[in-house]
Residue frames relative to the residue before (quaternion, step in Angstrom):
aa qw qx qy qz dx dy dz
X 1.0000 0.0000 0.0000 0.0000 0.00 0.00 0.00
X 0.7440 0.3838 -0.2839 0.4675 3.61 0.90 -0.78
X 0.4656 0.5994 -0.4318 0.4873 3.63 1.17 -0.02
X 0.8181 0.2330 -0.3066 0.4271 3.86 0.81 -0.98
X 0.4070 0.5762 -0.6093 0.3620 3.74 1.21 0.04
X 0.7151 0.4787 -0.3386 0.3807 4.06 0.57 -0.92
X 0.7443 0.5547 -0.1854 0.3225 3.07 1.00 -1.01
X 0.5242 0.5796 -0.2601 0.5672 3.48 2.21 -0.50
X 0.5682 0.5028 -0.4009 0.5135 3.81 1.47 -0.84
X 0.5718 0.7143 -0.2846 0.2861 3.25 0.64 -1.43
X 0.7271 0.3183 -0.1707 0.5838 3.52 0.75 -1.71
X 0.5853 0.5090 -0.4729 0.4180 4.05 0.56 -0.92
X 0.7517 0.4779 -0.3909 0.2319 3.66 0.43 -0.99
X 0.4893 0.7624 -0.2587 0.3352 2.79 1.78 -0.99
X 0.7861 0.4433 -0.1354 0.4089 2.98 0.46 -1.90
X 0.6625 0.6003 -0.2331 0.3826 3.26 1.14 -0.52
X 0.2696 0.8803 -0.2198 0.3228 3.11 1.71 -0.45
X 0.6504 0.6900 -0.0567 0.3126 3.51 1.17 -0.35
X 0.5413 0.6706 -0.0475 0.5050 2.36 2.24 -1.72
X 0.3029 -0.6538 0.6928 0.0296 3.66 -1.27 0.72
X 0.1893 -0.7028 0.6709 0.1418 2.72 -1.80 0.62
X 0.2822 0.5138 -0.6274 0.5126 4.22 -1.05 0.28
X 0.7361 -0.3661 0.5446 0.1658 2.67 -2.70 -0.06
X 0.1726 0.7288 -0.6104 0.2578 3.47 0.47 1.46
X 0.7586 0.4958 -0.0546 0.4193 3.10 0.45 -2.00
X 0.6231 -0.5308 0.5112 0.2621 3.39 -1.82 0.45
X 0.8869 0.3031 -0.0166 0.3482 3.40 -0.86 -0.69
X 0.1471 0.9588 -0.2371 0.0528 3.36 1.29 0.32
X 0.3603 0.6990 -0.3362 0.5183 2.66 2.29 -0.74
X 0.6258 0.6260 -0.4307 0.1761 3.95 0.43 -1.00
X 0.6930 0.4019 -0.2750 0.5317 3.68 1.60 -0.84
X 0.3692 0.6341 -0.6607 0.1580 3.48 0.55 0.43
X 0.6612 -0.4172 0.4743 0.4047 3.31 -1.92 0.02
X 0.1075 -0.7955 0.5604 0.2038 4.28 -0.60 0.36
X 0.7521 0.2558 -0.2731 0.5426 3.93 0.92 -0.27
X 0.5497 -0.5062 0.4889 0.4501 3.18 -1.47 -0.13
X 0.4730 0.3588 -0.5647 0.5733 4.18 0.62 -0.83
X 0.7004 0.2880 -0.5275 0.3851 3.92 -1.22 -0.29
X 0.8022 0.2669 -0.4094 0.3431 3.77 0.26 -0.40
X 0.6756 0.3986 -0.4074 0.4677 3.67 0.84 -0.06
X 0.4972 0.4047 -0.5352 0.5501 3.85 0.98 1.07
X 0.5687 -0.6128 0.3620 0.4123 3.85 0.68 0.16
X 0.8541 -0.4586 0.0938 0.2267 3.19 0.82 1.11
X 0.7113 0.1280 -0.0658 0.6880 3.91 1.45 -0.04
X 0.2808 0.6131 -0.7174 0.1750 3.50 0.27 1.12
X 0.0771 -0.7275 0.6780 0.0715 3.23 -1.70 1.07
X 0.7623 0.5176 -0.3434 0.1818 3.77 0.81 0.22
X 0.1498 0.6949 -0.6072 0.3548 3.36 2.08 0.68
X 0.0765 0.5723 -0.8114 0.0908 3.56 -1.67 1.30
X 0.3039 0.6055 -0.6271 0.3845 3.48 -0.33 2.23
X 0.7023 -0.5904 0.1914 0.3487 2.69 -1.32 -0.53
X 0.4843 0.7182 -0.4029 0.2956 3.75 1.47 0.54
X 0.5286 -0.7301 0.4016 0.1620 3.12 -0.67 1.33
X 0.4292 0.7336 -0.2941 0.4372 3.48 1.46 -0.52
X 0.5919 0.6082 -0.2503 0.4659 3.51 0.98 -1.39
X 0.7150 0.4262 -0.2396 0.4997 3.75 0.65 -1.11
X 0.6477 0.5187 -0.4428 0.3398 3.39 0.28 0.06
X 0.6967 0.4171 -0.1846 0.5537 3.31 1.48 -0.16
X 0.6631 -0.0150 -0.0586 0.7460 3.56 1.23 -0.57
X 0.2938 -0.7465 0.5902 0.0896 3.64 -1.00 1.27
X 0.1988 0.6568 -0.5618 0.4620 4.19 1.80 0.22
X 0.7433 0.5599 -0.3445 0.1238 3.73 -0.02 -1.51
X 0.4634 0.7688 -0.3443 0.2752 2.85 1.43 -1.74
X 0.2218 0.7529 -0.6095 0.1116 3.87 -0.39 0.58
X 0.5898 -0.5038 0.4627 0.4292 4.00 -1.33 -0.19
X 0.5312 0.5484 -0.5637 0.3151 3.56 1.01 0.51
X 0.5101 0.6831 -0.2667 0.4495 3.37 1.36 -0.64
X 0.5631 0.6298 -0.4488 0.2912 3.66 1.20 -0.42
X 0.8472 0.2543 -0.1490 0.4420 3.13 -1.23 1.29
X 0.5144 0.6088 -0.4816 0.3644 3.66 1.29 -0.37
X 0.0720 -0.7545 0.5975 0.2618 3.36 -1.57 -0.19
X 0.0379 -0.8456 0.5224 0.1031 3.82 -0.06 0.09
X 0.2807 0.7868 -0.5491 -0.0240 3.44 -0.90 0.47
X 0.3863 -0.7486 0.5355 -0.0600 3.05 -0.51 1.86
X 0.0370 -0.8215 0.5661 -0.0573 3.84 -1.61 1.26
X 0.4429 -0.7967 0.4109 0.0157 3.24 -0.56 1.46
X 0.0227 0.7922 -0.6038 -0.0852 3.65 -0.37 0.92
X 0.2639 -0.8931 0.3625 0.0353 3.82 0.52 1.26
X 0.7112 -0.3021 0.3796 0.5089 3.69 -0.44 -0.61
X 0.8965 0.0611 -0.0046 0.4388 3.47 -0.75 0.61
X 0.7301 -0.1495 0.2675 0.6107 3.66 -0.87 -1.38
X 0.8651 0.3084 -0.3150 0.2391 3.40 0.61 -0.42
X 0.4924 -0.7469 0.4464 -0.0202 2.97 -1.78 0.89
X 0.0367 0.8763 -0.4781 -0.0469 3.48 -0.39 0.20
X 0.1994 0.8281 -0.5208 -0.0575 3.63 -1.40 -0.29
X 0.4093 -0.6639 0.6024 0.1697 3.99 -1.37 0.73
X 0.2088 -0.6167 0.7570 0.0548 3.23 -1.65 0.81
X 0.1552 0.7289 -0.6653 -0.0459 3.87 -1.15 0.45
X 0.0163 0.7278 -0.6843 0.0415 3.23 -1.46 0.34
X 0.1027 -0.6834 0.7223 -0.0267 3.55 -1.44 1.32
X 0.1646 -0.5766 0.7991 -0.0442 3.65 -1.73 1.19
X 0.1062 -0.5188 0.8480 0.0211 3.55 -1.66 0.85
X 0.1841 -0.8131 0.5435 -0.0982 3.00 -0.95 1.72
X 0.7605 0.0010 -0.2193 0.6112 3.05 1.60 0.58
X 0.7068 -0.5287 0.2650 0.3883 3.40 -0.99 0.02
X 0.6471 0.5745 -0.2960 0.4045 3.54 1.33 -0.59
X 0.6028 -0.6107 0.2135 0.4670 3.69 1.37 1.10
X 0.2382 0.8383 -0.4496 0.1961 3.74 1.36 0.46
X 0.0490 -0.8395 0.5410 0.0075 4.03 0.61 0.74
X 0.0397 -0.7147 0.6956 0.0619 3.51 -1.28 0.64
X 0.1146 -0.8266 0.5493 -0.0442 3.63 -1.24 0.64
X 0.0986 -0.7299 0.6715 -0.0815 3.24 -0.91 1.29
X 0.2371 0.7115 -0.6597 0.0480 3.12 -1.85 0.76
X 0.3965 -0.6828 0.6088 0.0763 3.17 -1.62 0.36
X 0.0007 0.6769 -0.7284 0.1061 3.56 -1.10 0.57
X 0.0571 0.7550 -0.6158 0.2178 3.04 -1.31 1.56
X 0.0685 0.8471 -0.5254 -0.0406 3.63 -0.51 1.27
X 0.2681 -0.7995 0.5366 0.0326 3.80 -0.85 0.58
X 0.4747 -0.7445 0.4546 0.1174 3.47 0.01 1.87
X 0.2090 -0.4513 0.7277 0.4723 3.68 0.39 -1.88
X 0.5989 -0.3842 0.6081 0.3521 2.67 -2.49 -0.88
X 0.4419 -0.6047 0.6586 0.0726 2.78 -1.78 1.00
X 0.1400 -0.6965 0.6404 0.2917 3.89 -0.96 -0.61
X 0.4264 -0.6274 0.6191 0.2033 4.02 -0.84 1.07
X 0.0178 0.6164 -0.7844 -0.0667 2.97 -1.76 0.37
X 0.3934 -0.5869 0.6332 0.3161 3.40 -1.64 -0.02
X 0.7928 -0.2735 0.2759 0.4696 3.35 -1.83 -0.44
X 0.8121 0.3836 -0.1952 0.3940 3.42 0.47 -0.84
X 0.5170 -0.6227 0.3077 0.5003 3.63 1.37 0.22
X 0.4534 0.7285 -0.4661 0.2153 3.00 0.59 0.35
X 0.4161 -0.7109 0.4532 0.3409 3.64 -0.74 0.79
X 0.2354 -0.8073 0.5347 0.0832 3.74 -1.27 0.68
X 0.7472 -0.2833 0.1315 0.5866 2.97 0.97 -1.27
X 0.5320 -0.4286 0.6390 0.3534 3.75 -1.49 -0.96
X 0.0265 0.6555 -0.7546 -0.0137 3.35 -0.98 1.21
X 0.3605 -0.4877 0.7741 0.1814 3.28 -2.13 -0.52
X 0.0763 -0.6799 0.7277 0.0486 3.37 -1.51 0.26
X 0.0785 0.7164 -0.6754 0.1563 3.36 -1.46 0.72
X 0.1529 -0.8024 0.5769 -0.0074 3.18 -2.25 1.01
X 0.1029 0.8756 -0.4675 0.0654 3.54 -0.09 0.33
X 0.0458 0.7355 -0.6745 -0.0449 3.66 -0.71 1.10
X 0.1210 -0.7529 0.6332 0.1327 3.44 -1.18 0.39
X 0.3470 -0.7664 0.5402 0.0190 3.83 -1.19 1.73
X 0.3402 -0.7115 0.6145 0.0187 2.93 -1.24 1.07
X 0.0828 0.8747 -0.4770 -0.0228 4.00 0.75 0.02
X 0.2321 0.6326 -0.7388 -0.0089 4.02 -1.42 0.01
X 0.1044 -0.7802 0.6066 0.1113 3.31 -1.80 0.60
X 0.3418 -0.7898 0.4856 0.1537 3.66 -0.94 0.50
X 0.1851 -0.6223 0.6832 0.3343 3.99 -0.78 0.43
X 0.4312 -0.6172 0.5576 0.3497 3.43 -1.34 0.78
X 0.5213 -0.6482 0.4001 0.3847 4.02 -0.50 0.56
X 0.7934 -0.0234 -0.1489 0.5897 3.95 -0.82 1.37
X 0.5795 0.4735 -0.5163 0.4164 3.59 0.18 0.88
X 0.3865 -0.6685 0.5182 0.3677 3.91 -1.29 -0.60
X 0.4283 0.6300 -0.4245 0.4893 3.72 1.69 0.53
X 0.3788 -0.5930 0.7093 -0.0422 2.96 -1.72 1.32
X 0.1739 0.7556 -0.6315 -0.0055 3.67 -1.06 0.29
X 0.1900 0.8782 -0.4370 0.0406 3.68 -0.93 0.91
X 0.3610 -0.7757 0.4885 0.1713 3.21 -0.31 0.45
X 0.0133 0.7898 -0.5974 -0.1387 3.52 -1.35 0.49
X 0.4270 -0.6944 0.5532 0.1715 3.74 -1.14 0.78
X 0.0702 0.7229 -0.6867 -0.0316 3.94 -0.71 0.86
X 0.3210 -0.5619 0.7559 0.0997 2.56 -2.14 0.69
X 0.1335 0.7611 -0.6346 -0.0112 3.55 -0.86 0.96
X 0.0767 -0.7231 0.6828 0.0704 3.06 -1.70 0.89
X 0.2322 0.8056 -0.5251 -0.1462 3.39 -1.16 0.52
X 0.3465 -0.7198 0.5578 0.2254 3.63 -1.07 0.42
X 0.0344 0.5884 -0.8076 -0.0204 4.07 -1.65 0.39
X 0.8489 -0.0475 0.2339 0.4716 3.17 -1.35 1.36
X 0.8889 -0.3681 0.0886 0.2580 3.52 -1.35 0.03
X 0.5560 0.5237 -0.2557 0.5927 3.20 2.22 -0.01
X 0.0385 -0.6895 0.7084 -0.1459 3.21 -1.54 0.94
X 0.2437 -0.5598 0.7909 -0.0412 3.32 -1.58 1.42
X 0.0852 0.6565 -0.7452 -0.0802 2.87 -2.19 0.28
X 0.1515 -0.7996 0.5697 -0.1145 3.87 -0.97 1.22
X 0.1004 -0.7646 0.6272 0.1090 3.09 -1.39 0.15
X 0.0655 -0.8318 0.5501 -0.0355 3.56 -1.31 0.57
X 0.2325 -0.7711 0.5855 0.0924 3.13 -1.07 0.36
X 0.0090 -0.8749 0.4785 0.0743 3.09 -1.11 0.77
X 0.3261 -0.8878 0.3147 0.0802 3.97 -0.43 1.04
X 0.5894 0.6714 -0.4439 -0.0686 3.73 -0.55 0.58
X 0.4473 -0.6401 0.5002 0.3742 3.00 -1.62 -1.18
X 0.2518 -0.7285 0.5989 0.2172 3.11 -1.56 0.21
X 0.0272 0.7444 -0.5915 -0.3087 3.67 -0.92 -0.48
X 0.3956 -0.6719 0.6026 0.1698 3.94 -0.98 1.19
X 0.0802 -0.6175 0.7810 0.0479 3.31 -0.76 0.67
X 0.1264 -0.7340 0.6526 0.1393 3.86 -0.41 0.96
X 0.6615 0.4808 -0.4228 0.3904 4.05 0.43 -0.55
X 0.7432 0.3968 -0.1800 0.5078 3.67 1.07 -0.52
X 0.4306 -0.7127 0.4856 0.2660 3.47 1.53 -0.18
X 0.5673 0.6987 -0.2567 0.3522 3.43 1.13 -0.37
X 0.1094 -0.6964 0.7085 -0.0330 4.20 -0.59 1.11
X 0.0634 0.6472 -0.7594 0.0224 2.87 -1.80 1.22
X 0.1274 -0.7845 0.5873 -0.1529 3.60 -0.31 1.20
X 0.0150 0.7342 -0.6787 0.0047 3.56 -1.23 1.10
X 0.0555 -0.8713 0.4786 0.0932 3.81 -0.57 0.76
X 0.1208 -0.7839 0.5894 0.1536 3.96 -0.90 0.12
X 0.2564 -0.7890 0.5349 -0.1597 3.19 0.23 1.69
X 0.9356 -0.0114 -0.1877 0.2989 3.62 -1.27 1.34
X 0.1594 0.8135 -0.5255 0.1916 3.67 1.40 0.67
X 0.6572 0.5218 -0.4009 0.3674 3.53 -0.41 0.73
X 0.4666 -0.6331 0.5835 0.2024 3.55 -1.67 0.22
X 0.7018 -0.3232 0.5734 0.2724 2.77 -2.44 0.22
X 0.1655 -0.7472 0.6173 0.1823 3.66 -1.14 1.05
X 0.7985 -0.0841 -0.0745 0.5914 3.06 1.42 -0.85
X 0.3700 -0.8437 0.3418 0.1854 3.56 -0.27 1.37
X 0.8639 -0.3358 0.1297 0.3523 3.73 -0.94 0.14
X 0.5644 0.1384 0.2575 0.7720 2.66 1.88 -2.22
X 0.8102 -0.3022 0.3116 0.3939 3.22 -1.52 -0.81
X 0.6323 0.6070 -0.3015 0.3753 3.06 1.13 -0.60
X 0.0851 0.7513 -0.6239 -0.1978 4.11 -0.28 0.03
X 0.6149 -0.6824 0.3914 -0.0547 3.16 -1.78 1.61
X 0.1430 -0.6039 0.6800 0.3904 3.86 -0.24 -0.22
X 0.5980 -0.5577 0.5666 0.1017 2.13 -2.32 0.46
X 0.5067 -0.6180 0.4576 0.3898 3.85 -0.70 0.59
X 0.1962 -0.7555 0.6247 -0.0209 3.75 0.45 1.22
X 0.0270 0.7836 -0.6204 -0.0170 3.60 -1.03 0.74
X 0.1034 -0.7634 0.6285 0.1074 4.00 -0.96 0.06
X 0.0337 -0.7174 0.6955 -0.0208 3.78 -0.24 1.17
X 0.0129 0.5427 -0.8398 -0.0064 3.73 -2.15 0.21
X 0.0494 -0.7469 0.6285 -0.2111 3.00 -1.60 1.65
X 0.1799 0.6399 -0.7441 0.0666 3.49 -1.68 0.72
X 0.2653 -0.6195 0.7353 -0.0718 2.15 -2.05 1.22
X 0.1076 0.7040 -0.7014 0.0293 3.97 -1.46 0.09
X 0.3111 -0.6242 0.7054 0.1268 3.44 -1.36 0.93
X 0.2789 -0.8359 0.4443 0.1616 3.48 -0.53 1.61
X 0.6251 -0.5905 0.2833 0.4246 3.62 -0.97 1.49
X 0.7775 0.2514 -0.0959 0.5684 4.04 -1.20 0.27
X 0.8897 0.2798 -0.1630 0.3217 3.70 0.33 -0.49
X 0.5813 -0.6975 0.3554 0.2220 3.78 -0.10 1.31
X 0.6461 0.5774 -0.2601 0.4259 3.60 1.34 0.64
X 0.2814 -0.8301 0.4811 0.0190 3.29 -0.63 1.21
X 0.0448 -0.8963 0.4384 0.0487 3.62 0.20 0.58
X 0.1842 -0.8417 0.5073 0.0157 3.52 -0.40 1.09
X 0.0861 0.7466 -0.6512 0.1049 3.78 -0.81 0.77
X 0.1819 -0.7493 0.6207 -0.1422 3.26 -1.10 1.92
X 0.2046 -0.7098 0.6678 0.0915 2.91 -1.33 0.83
X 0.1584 -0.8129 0.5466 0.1236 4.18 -0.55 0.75
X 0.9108 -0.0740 0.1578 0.3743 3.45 -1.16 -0.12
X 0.0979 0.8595 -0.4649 0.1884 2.56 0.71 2.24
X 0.2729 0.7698 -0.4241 0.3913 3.21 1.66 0.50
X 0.7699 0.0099 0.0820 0.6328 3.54 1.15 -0.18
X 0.5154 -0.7199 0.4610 0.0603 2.92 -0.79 2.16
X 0.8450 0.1665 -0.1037 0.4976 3.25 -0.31 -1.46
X 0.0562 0.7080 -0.6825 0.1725 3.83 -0.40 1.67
X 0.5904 0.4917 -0.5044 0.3941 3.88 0.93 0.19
X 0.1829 -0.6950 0.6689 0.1900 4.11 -1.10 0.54
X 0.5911 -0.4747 0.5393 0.3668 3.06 -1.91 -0.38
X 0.3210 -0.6841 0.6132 0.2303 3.51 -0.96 0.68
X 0.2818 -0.6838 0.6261 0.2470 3.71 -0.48 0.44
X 0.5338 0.7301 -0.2916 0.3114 3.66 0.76 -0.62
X 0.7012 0.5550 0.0883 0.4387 2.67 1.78 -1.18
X 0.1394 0.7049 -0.5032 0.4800 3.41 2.58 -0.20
X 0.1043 0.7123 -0.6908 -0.0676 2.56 -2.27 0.96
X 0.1142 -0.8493 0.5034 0.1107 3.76 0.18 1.49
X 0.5309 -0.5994 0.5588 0.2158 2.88 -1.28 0.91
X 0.6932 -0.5489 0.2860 0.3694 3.52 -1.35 -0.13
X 0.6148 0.3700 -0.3475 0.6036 3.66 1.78 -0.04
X 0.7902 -0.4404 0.3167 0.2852 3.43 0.23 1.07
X 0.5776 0.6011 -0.3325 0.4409 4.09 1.28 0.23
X 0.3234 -0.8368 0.4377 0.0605 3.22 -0.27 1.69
X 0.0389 0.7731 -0.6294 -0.0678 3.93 -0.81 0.52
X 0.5497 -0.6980 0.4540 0.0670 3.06 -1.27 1.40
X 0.5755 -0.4374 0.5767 0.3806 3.40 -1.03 -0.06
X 0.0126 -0.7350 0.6710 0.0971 3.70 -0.91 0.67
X 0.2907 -0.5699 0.7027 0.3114 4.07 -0.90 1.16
X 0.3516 0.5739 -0.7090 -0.2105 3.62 -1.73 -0.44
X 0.9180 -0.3042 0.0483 0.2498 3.42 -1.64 -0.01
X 0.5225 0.4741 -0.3876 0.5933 3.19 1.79 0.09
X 0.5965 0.6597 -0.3276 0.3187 3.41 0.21 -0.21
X 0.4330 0.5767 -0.2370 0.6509 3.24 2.23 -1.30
X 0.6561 0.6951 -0.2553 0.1456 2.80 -0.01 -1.37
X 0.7214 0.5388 -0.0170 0.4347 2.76 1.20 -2.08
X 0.5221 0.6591 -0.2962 0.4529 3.09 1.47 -2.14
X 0.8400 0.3975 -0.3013 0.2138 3.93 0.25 -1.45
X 0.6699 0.6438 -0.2846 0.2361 3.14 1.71 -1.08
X 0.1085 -0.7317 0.6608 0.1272 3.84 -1.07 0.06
X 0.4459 0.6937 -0.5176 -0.2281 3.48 -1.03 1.05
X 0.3854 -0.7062 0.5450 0.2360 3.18 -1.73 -0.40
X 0.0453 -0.7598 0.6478 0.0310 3.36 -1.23 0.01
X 0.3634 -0.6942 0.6205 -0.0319 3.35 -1.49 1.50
X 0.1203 -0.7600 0.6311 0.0985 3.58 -0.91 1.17
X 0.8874 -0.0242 -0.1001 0.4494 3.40 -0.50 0.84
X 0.0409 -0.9432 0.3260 -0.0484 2.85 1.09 1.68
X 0.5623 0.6184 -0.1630 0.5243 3.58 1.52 -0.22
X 0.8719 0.3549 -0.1562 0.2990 3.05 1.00 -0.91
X 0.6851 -0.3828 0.0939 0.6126 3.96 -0.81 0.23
X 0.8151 0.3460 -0.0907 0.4558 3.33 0.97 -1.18
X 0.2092 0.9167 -0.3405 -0.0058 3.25 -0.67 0.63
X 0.5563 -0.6730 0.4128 0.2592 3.84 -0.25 0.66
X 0.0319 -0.8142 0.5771 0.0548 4.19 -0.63 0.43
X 0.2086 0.7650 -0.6091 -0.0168 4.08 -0.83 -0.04
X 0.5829 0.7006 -0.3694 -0.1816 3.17 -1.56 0.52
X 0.7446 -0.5684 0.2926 0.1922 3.41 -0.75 0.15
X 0.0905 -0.8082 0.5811 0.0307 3.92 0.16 1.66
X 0.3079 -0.7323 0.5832 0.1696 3.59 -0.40 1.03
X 0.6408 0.3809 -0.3649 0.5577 3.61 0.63 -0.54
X 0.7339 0.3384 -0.4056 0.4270 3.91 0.09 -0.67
X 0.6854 0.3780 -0.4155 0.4634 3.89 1.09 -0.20
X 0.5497 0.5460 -0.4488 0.4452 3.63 0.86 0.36
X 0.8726 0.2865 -0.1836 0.3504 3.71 0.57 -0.81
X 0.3879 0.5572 -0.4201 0.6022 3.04 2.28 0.19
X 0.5518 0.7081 -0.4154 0.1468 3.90 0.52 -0.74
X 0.0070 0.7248 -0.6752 -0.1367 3.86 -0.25 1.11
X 0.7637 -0.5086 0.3975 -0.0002 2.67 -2.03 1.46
X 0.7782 -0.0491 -0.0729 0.6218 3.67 0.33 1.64
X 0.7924 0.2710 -0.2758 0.4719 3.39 0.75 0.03
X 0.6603 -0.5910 0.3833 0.2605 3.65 -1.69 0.90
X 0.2398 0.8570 -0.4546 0.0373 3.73 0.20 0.29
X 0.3584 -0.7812 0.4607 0.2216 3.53 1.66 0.47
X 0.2702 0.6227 -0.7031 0.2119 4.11 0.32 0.52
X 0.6962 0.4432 -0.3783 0.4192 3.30 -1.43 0.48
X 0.6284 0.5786 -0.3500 0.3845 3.48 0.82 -0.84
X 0.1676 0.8275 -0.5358 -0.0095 3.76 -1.03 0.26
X 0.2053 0.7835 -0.5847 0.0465 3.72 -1.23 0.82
X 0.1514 -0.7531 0.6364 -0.0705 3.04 -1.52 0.73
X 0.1246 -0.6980 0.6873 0.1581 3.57 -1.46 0.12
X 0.2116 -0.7751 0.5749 0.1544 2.97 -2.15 -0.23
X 0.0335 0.7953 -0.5898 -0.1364 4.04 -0.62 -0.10
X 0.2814 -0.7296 0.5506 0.2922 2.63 -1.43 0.13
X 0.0746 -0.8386 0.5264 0.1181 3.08 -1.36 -0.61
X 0.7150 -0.3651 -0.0080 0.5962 3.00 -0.47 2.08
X 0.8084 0.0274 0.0352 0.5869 4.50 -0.33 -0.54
X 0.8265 0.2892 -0.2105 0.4347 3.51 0.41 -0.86
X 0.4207 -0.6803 0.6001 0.0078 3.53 -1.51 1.21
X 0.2989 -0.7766 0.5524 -0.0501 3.73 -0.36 1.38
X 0.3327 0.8095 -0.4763 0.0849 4.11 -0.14 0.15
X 0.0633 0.6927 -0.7139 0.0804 3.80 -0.67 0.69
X 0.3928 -0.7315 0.5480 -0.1019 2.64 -1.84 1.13
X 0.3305 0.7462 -0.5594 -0.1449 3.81 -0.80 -0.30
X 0.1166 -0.7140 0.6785 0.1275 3.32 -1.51 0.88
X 0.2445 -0.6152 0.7263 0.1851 3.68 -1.69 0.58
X 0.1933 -0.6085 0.7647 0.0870 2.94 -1.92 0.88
X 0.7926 0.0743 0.0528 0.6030 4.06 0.30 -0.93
X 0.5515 -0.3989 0.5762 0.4524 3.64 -1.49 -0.63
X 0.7560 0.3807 -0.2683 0.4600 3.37 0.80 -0.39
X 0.7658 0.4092 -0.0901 0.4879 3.68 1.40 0.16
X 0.3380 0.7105 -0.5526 0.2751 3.97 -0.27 0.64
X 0.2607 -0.7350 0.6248 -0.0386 3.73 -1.18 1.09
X 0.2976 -0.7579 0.5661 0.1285 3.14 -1.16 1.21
X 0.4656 -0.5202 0.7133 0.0619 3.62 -1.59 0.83
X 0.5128 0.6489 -0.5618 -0.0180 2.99 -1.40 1.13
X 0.2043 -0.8960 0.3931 0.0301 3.31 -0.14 1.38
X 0.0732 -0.7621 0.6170 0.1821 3.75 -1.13 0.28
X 0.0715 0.7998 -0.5887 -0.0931 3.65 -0.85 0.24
X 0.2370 -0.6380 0.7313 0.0450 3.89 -1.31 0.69
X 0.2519 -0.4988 0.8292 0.0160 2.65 -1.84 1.37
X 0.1859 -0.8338 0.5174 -0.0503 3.67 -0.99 1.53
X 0.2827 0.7657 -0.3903 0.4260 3.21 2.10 -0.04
């Protein structure tokens, strides 16, 4: 059984291999970040197995009976006018670790102002997105693998146009409990346009993540290491910015080569006192601090941190991530333990 859970990623990742990232796809809103812990690890952690319901909305493996009863609901001050934010929730509906899971995701553009052909103002629109998850996981029986699977509903609307879609999204984890140690591979937006914008129907922003994590033995640190959109290797480009002419006029380019990929996929992070009421977050998107990077000057993109507390039932978290000097999004999250 554990030979074909690897072997079923294996071929999906394969086949999938095709896929692109950028501003192809519909529904793009689907890979934002939804909590603040995911944005102060650098943005796509999928191998927290606890008790935050947040976690499942991105990898549905997690879903476990710590999650019973949690609620979390988490708010995005984004770029510009726009906003965003996630609801989760997990119920064990019986005693035999049976977990159900519900969430919501919900982003708000602002207003725009319309014009016609001739520049002429018309009106004031709005834009919006919203996908709502349906989520359940299974322990395979005598193993330490998890597999789960979540169902979305997505609707979104611009001005007078509106789409509506579904997806589905698929993984696993295995818990090594003696080593403390999660390794977790997801496939994350597999589905289509039911009813597209116009005439045209879109892919979806398909996504393949791989993750570990381990709380180090004696020492109050959790290290996290992500792997992103492995659906497509080569995601590093040439910067042209980056030309370098010598003094007779001979330009050299930027060369990508296999470290560079490498780099482009990795995310990490690390948790100080990852157990405990209080606790510390950092980390570090190599790909978002490469293509945010302005030329000769410090501008820390890529960089993220956050904390958390608790209190007695209720769970406090804020976040910040930079993208540019001219860019950086707050994180703020609330969760309840209703037990």
């Amino acid at each position: 059984m554990n030979k074909n859970i690897i072997l079923f990623f294996v071929v999906l990742s394969s086949y999938l291999t095709n896929a692109q990232i950028g501003g192809k796809y519909a529904y793009q809103f689907l890979n934002l970040t939804t909590s603040p812990r995911m944005a102060a690890l650098g943005g796509k952690n999928i191998t927290n197995f606890d008790y935050d319901p947040t976690q499942a909305l991105v990898n549905p493996a997690t879903i476990n009976p710590s999650m019973d009863n949690h609620l979390s609901v988490n708010y995005i001050n984004y770029i510009g006018d726009i906003n965003y934010g996630s609801a989760a929730y997990a119920y064990l509906w019986d005693r035999r670790t049976q977990v159900l899971h519900a969430g919501v995701s919900y982003v708000n553009y602002g207003s725009f102002d319309g014009y016609d052909e001739q520049g002429n103002f018309t009106n004031s629109f709005s834009g919006s997105d919203i996908a709502l998850s349906l989520g359940h996981s299974r322990n395979i029986a005598f193993t330490d693998f998890y597999i789960g699977a979540n169902l979305k509903f997505i609707s979104s609307t611009l001005e007078q146009y509106s789409s509506f879609g579904v997806a589905l999204d698929i993984g696993v984890i295995y818990v090594y409990k003696d080593w403390d140690l999660n390794i977790s591979g997801v496939v994350r937006n597999i589905g289509t346009q039911i009813k597209p914008y116009d005439a045209l129907n879109e892919p979806l922003p398909l996504e393949v993540i791989f993750g570990i994590s381990q709380t180090l033995l004696n020492v109050p640190i959790r290290w996290h290491l992500t792997f992103e959109n492995m659906q497509i290797w080569n995601i590093a480009f040439e910067n042209p910015n980056r030309d370098e002419t010598d003094l007779e006029g001979n330009t050299t380019t930027e060369k990508i080569n296999f470290i560079d990929n490498i780099f482009r996929h990795t995310i990490v992070g690390i948790e100080l006192f990852p157990d405990k009421g209080f606790n510390l977050r950092l980390g570090y998107n190599f790909r978002r601090g490469e293509e945010l990077r302005i030329i000769e000057k410090r501008a820390f993109a890529g960089i993220s941190a956050g904390f958390s507390v608790k209190f007695n039932k209720l769970r406090l978290s804020y976040s910040y991530a930079k993208y540019s000097s001219a860019a950086a999004s707050s994180y703020f999250g609330l969760m309840l333990n209703l037990q």
